[in-house]
Structure formats: structure tokens, C-alpha cells
C-alpha angles and dihedrals in degrees: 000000000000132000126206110187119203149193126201125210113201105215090174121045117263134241146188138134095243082150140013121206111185103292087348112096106189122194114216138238100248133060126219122246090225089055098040088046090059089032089059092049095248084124139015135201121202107259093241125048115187083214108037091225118134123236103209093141093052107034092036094042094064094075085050080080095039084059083234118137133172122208120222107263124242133212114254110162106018126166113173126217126189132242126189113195143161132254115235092227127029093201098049091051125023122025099223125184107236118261137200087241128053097244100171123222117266138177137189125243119201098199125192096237143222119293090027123142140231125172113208144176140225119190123193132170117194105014134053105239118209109213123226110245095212121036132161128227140170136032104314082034091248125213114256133175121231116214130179115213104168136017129173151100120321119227115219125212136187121265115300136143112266139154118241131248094217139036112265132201107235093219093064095048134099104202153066111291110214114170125006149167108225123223115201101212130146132264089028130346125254130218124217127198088016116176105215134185099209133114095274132198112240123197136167107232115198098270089081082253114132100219124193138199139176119273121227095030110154138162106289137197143200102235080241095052117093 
């Protein structure tokens, strides 16, 4: 098994709905493993759907196969701006009582911003995987920069309790989870500092760390989920 680990530059500020407060939307420190797999080109989904309805199962399922699997991506380096706008329509959005001015609609947007840093990894068993240098992500499909920092064999060792380098996505683990920290994010939460028993991969990155993830994760689905 191979590891590519990976950081992320953001050169555009970066923006997604993880939480909503009132007329704040705050985008989260943490990016899903769904969003960063398509971002990074593994898998792709037509532009345009007739019903609206994602295909994770069936799109994400395929690198099962392909032994190929991408962790969700912390923050390691965030600073936060701050963006008003608008919204194009009062009545879709906002129910608002009728006033004698026209005060328009607004919202708040706490974007991640640029400069700002994730670490990432990308496991794969059986083929070497070439990484894209400049990817998009969010919801104005902001710039980031892809940069590999450490590439090599895994070790594997027997069951034990650790706690994990990376945040995981429980779905896709095969394990007792012990101790956690929850991450509410749609589709799926994460999980982040999770201690594991589970037969788990080590490797020595370049930073002189020994990291460790789970072995067997791979992209997993609720029967109901398409």
C-alpha cells in the first residue's frame, strides 16, 4: 500500500454552508472526503442531473476496486474573513414582514481564506496515482494548490488501540471506535482524534512523525443511500 500525503493552499477564498446561524453561513474547518475525491478529479458527476439526487454509491464505489481511497482533509493553518451579500430574491429566501423602505435581504458568509492550509492523505494499493497541482473546491469553486509532501510504503501492524493521524470518516472504517471528536458535516459526519482498535497502516513522513491510519478503509454507504 502507498501514501501520498498531502497539503492544500487555498489562493481563492473558500466557501460552504457546514453550518448555518441565523443569517451567518460558516464553513467549517474540515473537508469531506466525498468533496475532496471529485475535487481531485478520482471521480466525476455530469454537470447537470434531471433529479438532483447525488450518486456517491455508485460514482465513489468504483475506486473501491481500484484499491484508491482519499481521507477527509484537516485544517492546519485557517485564518476566516468575512463576506455580506445579497440574496437574489427576498421571498425565496427570507420571509420578511413589509416595510415602509426597501431594505434588501442580506446574509453573512465566514469564509476559510486565502493562504489558508489542509493536510491530506491518498491511499492506493495497486497503482501510482499522479495528483493534480491545481484543484477547486466549495461553493464559488475556489482556487487551491495541491502539494505533496510525503510519498512512500505503508507498514502494516496487528490490532491495537491508536489514535489516528487524520480525520476519518466512520462509514468507511472497520473498528471500535473508542474516543472521538464529532464532526457534524453533511453527507456523513467525520470524526476527528479518534482512538481505533483496528489493524492500522504506519509510516514515517518526512517530518520525522510516525502517522497512523486505519487499514481497510474504503468508501462506504448506508443500503438506502444511492
Amino acid at each position: 500500500m502507498q501514501v501520498y500525503l498531502c497539503r492544500l493552499m487555498l489562493h481563492e477564498n473558500l466557501f460552504f454552508a457546514t453550518r448555518e446561524v441565523g443569517r451567518l453561513y460558516e464553513t467549517g474547518r474540515y473537508l469531506h472526503n466525498y468533496a475532496l475525491t471529485y475535487a481531485l478529479g478520482f471521480v466525476s458527476a455530469p454537470y447537470f442531473h434531471r433529479e438532483q439526487i447525488p450518486r456517491y454509491a455508485e460514482q465513489l464505489g468504483e475506486l473501491n476496486e481500484r484499491g484508491i481511497y482519499v481521507t477527509p482533509a484537516r485544517g492546519v493553518d485557517l485564518q476566516y474573513t468575512l463576506a455580506t451579500f445579497k440574496y437574489a430574491d427576498n421571498h425565496y429566501h427570507v420571509e420578511m414582514a413589509p416595510g415602509r423602505f426597501n431594505t434588501p435581504s442580506f446574509g453573512r458568509a465566514k469564509e476559510i481564506a486565502v493562504g489558508s492550509v489542509f493536510e491530506f492523505a491518498l491511499l492506493s494499493e495497486r497503482e501510482a496515482v499522479r495528483l493534480p497541482r491545481w484543484i477547486r473546491l466549495g461553493l464559488w469553486r475556489s482556487k487551491a494548490e495541491v502539494t505533496l509532501t510525503h510519498s512512500g510504503e505503508l507498514e502494516a501492524t496487528s490490532a491495537q488501540e491508536q489514535t489516528a493521524s487524520l480525520p476519518l470518516n466512520p462509514l468507511d472504517v472497520t473498528g471500535a471506535f473508542h474516543v472521538f471528536d464529532l464532526i457534524s458535516m453533511p453527507p456523513s459526519s467525520l470524526v476527528d482524534h479518534a482512538r481505533v482498535v483496528c489493524n492500522w497502516w504506519t509510516w514515517q513522513a518526512n517530518d520525522q512523525q510516525t502517522r497512523h491510519l486505519p487499514q481497510e478503509m474504503k468508501y462506504t454507504f448506508p443500503e438506502k443511500s444511492v
